[in-house]
C-alpha positions in Angstrom: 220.9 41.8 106.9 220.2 38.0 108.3 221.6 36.6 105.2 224.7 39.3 104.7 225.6 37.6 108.4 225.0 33.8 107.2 227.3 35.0 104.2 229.7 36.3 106.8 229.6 33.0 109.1 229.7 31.2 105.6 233.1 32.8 104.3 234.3 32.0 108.0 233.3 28.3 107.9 235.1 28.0 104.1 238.3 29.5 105.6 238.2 27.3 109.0 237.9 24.0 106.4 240.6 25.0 104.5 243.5 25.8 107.0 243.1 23.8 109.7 244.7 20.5 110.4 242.0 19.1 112.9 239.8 17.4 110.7 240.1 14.3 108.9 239.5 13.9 105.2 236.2 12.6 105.7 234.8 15.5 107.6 236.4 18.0 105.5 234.2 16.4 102.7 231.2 16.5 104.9 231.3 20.0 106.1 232.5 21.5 102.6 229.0 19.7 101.2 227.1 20.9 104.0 228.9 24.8 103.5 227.7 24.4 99.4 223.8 23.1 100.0 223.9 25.9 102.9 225.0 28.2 100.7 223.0 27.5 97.4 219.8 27.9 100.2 221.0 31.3 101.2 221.3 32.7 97.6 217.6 30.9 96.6 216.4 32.6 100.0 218.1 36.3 98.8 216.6 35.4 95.4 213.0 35.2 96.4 212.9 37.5 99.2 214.3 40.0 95.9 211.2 39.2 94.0 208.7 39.2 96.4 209.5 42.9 97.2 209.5 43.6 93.9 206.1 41.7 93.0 204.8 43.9 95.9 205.5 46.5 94.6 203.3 45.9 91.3 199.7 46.4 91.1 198.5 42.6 89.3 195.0 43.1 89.4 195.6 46.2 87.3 197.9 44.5 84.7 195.7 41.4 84.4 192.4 44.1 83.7 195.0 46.1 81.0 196.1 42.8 79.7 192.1 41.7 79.5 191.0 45.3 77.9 194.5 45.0 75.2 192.8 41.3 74.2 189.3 42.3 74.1 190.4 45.4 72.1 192.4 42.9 69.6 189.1 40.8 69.5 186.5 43.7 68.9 188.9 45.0 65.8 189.5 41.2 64.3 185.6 41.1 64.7 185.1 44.3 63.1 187.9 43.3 59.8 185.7 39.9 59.1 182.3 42.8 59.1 184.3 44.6 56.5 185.3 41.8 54.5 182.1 40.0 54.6 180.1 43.2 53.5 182.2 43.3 50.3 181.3 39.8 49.2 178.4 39.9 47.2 177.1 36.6 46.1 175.2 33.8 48.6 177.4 31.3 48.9 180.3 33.5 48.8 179.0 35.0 52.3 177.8 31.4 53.8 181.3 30.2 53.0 183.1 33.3 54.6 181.0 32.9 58.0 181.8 29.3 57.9 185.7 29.9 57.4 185.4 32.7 60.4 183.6 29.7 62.8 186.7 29.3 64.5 187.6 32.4 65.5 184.2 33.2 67.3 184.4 30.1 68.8 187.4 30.9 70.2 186.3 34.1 71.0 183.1 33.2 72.7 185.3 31.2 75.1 187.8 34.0 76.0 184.6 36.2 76.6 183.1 33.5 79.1 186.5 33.4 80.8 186.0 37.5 81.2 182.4 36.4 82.6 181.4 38.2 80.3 178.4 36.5 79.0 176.2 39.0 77.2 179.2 40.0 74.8 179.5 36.0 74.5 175.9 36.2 73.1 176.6 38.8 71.0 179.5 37.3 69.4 177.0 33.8 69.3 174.5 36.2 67.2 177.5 37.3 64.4 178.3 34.0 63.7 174.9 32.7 62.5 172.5 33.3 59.7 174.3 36.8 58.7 173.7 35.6 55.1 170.0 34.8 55.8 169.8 38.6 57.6 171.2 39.9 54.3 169.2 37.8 52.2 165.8 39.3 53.7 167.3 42.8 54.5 167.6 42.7 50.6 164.0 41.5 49.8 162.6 44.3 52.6 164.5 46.9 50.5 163.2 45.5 47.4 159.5 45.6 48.9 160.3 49.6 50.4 162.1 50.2 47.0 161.6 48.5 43.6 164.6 50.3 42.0 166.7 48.9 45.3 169.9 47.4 44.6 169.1 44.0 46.1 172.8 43.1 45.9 173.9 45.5 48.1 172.0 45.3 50.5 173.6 44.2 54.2 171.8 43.6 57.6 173.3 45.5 60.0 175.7 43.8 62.6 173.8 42.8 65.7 174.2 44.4 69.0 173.5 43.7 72.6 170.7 46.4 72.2 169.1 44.7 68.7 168.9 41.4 70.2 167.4 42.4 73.2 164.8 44.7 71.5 164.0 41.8 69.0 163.6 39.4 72.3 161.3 41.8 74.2 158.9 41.8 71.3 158.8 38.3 71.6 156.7 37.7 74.8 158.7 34.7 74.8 161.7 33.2 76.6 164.8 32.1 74.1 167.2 29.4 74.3 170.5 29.5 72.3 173.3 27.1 71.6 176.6 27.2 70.9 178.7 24.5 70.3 182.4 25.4 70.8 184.9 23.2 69.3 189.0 23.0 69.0 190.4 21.4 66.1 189.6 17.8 66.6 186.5 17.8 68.7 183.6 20.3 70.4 184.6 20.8 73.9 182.2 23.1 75.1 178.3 24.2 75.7 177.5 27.6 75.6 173.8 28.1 76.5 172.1 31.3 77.0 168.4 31.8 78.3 166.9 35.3 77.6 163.9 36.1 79.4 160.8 38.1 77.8 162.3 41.2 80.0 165.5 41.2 78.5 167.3 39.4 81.3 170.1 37.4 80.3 171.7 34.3 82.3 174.2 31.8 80.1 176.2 28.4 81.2 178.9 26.5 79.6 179.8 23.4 80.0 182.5 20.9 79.4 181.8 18.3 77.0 183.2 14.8 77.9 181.3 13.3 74.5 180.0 14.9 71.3 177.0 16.5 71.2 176.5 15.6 67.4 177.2 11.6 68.3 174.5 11.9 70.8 172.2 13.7 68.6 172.8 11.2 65.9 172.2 8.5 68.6 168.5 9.3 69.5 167.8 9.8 65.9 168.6 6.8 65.1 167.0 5.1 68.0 163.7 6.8 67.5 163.7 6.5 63.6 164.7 2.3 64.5 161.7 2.1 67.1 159.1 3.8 64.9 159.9 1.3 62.3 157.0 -1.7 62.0 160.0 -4.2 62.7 161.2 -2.8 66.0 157.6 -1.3 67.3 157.5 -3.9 70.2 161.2 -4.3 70.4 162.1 -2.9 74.0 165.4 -2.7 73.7 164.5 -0.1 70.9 162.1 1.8 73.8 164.9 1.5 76.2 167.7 3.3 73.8 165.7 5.7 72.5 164.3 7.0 75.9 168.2 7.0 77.3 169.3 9.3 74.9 166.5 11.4 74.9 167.4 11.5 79.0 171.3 12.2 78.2 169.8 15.2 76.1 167.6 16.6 78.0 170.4 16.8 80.9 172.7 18.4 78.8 170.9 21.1 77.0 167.6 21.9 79.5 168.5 20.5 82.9 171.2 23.1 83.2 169.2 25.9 82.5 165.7 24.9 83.9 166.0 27.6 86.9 165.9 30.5 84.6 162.8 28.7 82.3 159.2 29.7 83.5 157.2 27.3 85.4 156.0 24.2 82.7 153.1 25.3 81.0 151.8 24.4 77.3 150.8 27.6 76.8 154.5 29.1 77.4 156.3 30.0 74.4 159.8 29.1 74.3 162.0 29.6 71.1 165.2 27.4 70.8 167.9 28.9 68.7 169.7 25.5 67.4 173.3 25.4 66.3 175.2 22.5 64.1 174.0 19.2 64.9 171.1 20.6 67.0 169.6 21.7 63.8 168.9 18.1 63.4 167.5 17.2 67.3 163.6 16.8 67.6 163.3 19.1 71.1 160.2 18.0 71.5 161.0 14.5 71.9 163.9 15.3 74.7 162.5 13.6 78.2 163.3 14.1 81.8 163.9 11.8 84.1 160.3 10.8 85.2 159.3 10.3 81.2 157.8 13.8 80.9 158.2 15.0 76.6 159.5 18.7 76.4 156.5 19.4 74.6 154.5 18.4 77.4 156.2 20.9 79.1 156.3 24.1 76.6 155.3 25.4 73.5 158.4 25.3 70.9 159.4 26.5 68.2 163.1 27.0 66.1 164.6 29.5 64.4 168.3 30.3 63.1 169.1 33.2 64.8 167.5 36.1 66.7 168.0 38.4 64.5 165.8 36.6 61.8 162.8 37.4 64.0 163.3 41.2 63.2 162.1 40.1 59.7 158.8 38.0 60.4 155.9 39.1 61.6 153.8 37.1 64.3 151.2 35.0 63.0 147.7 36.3 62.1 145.0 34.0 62.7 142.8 35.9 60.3 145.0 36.1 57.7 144.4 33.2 55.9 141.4 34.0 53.3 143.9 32.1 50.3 145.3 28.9 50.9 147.0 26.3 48.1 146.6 22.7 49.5 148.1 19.6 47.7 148.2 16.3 48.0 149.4 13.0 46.6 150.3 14.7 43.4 151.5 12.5 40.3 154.5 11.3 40.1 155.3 8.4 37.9 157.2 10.3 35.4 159.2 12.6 38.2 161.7 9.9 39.1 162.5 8.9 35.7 163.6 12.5 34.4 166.8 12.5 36.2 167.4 8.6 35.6 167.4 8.5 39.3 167.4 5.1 40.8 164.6 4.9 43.4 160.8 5.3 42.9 158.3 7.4 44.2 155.0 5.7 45.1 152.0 7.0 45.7 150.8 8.3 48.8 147.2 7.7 49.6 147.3 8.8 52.9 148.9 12.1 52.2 145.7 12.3 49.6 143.0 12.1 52.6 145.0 14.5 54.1 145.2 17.0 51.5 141.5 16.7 51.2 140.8 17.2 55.3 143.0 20.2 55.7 141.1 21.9 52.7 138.1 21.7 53.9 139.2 22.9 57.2 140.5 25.9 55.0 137.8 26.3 53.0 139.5 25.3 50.1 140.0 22.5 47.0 142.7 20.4 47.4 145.1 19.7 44.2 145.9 16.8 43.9 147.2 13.5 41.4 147.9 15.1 37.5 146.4 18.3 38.2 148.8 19.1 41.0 151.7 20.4 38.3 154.6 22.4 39.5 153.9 25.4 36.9 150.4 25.2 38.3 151.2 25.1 42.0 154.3 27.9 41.6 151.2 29.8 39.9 149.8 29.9 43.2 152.0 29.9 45.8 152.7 33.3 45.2 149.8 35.0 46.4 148.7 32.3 49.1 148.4 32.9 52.9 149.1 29.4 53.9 150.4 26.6 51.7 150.4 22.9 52.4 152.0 20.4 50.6 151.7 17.1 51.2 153.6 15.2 49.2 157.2 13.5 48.7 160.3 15.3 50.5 164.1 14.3 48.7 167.5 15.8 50.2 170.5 14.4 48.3 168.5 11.4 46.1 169.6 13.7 42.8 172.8 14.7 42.3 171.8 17.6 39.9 170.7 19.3 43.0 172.7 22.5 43.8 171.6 23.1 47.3 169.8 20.6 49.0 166.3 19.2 48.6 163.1 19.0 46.7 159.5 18.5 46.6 157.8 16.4 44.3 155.5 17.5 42.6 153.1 16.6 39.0 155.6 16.2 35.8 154.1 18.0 32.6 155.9 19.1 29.4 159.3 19.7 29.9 158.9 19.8 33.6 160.0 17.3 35.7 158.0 18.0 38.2 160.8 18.6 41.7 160.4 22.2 42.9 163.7 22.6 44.0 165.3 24.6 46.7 167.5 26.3 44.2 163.8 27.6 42.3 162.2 28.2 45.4 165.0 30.6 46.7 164.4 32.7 43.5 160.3 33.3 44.0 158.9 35.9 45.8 156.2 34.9 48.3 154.1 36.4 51.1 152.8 33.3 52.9 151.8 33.5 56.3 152.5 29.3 56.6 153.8 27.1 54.7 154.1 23.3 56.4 155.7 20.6 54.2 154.3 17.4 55.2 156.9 15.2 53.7 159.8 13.6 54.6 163.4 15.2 55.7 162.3 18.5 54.7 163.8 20.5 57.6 167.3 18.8 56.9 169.9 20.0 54.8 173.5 21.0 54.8 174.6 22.2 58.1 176.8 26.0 57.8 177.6 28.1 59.9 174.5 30.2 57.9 172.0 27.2 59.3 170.6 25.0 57.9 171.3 25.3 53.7 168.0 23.5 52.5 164.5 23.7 51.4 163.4 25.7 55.0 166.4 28.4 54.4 164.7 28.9 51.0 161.0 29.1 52.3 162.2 32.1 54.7 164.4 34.2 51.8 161.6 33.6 49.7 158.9 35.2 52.0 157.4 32.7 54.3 156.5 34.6 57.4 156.7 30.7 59.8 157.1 27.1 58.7 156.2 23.4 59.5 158.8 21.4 58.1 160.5 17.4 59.3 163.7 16.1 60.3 163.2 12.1 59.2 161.1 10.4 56.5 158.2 9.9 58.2 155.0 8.2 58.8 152.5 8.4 55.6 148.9 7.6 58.2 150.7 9.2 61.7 151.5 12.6 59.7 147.7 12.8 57.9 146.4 12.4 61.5 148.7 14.9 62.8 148.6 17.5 60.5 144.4 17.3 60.1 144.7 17.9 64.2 147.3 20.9 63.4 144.4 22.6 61.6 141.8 21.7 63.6 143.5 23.9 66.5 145.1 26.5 63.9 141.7 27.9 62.5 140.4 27.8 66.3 142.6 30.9 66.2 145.9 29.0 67.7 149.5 30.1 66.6 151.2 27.4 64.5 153.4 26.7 67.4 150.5 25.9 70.0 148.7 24.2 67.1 151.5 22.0 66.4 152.5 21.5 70.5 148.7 20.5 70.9 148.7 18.3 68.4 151.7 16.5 69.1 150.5 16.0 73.0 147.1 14.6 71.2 149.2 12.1 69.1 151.4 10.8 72.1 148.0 9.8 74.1 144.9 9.3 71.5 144.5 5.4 71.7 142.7 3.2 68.6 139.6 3.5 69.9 140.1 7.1 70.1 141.2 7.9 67.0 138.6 5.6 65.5 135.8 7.7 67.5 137.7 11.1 66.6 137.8 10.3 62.8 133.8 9.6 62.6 133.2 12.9 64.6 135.6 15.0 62.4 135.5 13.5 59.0 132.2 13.8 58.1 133.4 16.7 55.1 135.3 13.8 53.5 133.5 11.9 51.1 132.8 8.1 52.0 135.4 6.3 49.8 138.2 8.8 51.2 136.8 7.6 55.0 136.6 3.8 54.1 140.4 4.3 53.0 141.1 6.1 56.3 139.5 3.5 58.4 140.8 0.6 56.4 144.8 2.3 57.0 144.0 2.6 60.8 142.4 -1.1 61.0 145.7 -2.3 60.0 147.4 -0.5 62.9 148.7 -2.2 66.2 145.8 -2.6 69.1 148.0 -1.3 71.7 147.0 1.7 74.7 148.6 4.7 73.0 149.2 3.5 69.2 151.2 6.9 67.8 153.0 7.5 71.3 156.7 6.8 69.5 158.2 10.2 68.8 159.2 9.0 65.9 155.6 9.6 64.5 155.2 13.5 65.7 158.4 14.7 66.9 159.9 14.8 63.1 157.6 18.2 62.6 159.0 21.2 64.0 157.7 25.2 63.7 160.8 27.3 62.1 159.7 30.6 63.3 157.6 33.2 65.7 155.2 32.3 68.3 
């Protein structure tokens, strides 16, 4: 009614300008601008009064939950299509190709569910796009083991559920970490993190990403690899890099999370689920701010997806009456078959190794032209624990269909490489198998994991693994992994064994090591312990002589704890 008067007075005004002869030309103008903004306010006024009656009249909260229910509905039946599609593919790398062309719609669709708040679904979305073709790889060897007339091919692992993953991660006694790192088309711009407690409780965090989690990942690598190298072992500036990245880390992937982690304890199982260039980050060696290693702090271990853990069973101490342990195997002739262009030497350290952990295991080492592939395939297959110390390769041969190899003794026709490729085709039942070699936890990153010689160990049978993420350290690795067994056959999971050893490592000075090695050694014979001794002696004298992470932090457990 307040504006139909101004309209009134308005009209008025307009008729008063134009008929009387009072005013002069100037403050005709004037007032006929004045009547046109008056009026152009009156009408905006009218306008949103108009709306805001009408906008109270609508219920928003209710449209913006039907609008949030219609998208969630769109998402759950595009989730469900991809299931469809993906269960008919059939071969391998037809399904690890499919999940990594469907990357970035549940990236996209983990974000929308974190704008719901609705975190647990987020998780669940996480689980489907990682390591389905792994969970269908060793769904198909379970059937196979129920059912020898079961058609492997066929067989698909279930999609996971709020429900499965939390039943898997009760069993656990163990809290789990996982990552998700969401990215647009040009760059990752996001880090979803989600702790689940042994209980089943579930808290998450995301967070924006002002740099790239994979540059900073490549960063400490590098750094570490640089300082652990004889040329940079006293350069500080080395020290100094490598410890600031391993800070930036830590604060992005622990710090944000540390009120939902259990207290620090070494005997606190904690099992990080890695994804894309976190496949490739030794945890381990993350620091906080007052210097503290993460393995200092916890007991880790890796695997690529919850789900897997439905599959392997937790480690039994006493299940280890057959073990296959190699070392330093021959290998002249294993370069040359390929024409390749770089050499394998011998590795006399891995040889004292070999020798150690077998008598640890109550077993005879193989070793130099005896340790043959044919022979060790032979017995890999019905061995509760395998070691192989030997040479790791990734990408050195180009024949390679999936990544990596290990080498072992040419004979015949046999060139000696156990592939990845040949290993994904046997059937084993080991309880550990640890590759002490170089790079042998790397690979091709997917969306599946990691597509290398540890995604073959697990879809060939191995129940946990040991495996590295740098070419590393001939003398730092015997003495790691001879301390990995000590604590193993006291009854120790791998992942406690491994977490103790790697705390040993980082403090054990010269001296230490020198009095350690009398004590311990005495099962090797006397030209294996002068060669030991003579290897140490040529070591630096300084306080802590392995505390570099880049001589323990390479080797990572890929399993239960």
């Amino acid at each position: 009614s307040e504006l139909m008067r101004n309209l009134s007075l308005e009209q008025e005004v307009d008729t008063y300008i134009t008929t009387t002869r009072d005013l002069t030309p100037v403050e005709t103008c004037l007032l006929r601008t004045h009547l046109q903004l008056t009026t152009l306010l009156s009408q905006f006024l009218f306008e949103l009064i108009s709306q805001s009656e009408f906008l109270s009249k609508i219920d928003m909260k209710r449209l913006f939950e039907e609008n949030q229910q219609r998208s969630w509905q769109m998402s759950s039946r595009l989730t469900a299509q991809l299931e469809r599609w993906r269960f008919k593919l059939v071969e391998d790398l037809e399904k690890i190709d499919a999940l990594e062309q469907g990357q970035p719609f549940y990236s996209r669709l983990i974000a929308f569910l974190f704008e719901l708040e609705n975190e647990a679904e987020a998780l669940v979305a996480s689980e489907k796009s990682r390591a389905r073709a792994i969970a269908d790889l060793l769904t198909a060897r379970s059937s196979e083991a129920a059912d020898s007339n079961a058609q492997s091919q066929l067989s698909v692992a279930a999609s996971p559920s709020l429900e499965d993953i939390l039943q898997v991660a009760k069993r656990q006694k163990a809290y789990i970490v996982e990552y998700f790192i969401q990215k647009d088309e040009t760059q990752e711009v996001s880090l979803c993190t989600w702790v689940i407690s042994p209980a089943g409780e579930i808290h998450a965090e995301r967070i924006s990403l002002g740099t790239s989690v994979s540059q900073l990942v490549e960063a400490m690598r590098t750094c570490t690899i640089a300082e652990g190298n004889e040329r940079h072992a006293s350069d500080e500036s080395a020290l100094s890099n490598r410890r600031f990245w391993a800070v930036q880390l830590y604060s992005l992937l622990i710090e944000p999370i540390h009120q939902w982690l259990p207290t620090p304890s070494t005997d606190t199982p904690i099992i990080i689920i890695p994804h894309d260039s976190l496949f490739l980050l030794p945890f381990s060696a993350l620091q906080d701010r007052t210097g503290c290693f993460l393995c200092e702090k916890y007991m880790l271990s890796t695997l690529p997806a919850i789900q897997i853990m439905q599959w392997l069973r937790p480690f039994n101490p006493s299940d280890n009456d057959s073990a296959v342990v190699v070392g330093n195997p021959a290998m002249a002739r294993a370069a040359e078959a390929f024409d390749s262009p770089f050499v394998l030497g011998s590795l006399e350290a891995a040889e004292i190794e070999a020798q150690a952990v077998a008598a640890l295991l109550r077993t005879t080492a193989i070793t130099g032209a005896q340790a043959t592939k044919p022979e060790v395939v032979r017995r890999m297959s019905s061995a509760s624990i395998i070691h192989l110390a030997t040479h790791g390769l990734l990408n050195e041969i180009e024949l390679l269909g999936m990544p990596g190899a290990i080498a072992l003794a040419p004979c015949a026709d046999e060139s000696g490489f156990l592939t990845s490729d040949e290993i994904f085709k046997l059937t084993l039942n080991a309880n550990l198998i640890v590759l002490s070699a170089c790079r042998t936890g790397q690979g091709r990153l997917t969306g599946d994991g990691v597509l290398g010689l540890s995604r073959s160990l697990l879809t060939a049978g191995a129940n946990c693994l040991i495996v590295s993420l740098w070419e590393v350290s001939d003398l730092s690795t015997t003495f790691l992994m001879i301390k990995f067994y000590q604590v193993l056959v006291s009854g120790r999971s791998p992942a406690a064994a491994l977490s103790q050893a790697q705390r040993w490592l980082v403090s054990i000075s010269k001296k230490e090591l020198e009095t350690w090695m009398m004590d311990t050694m005495t099962k090797l014979s006397p030209t294996l312990r002068l060669s030991l001794s003579r290897l140490l002696s040529a070591q630096s004298d300084t306080e802590s002589v392995y505390q570099n992470p880049y001589h323990w932090a390479a080797f990572q457990v890929i399993g239960r704890v």
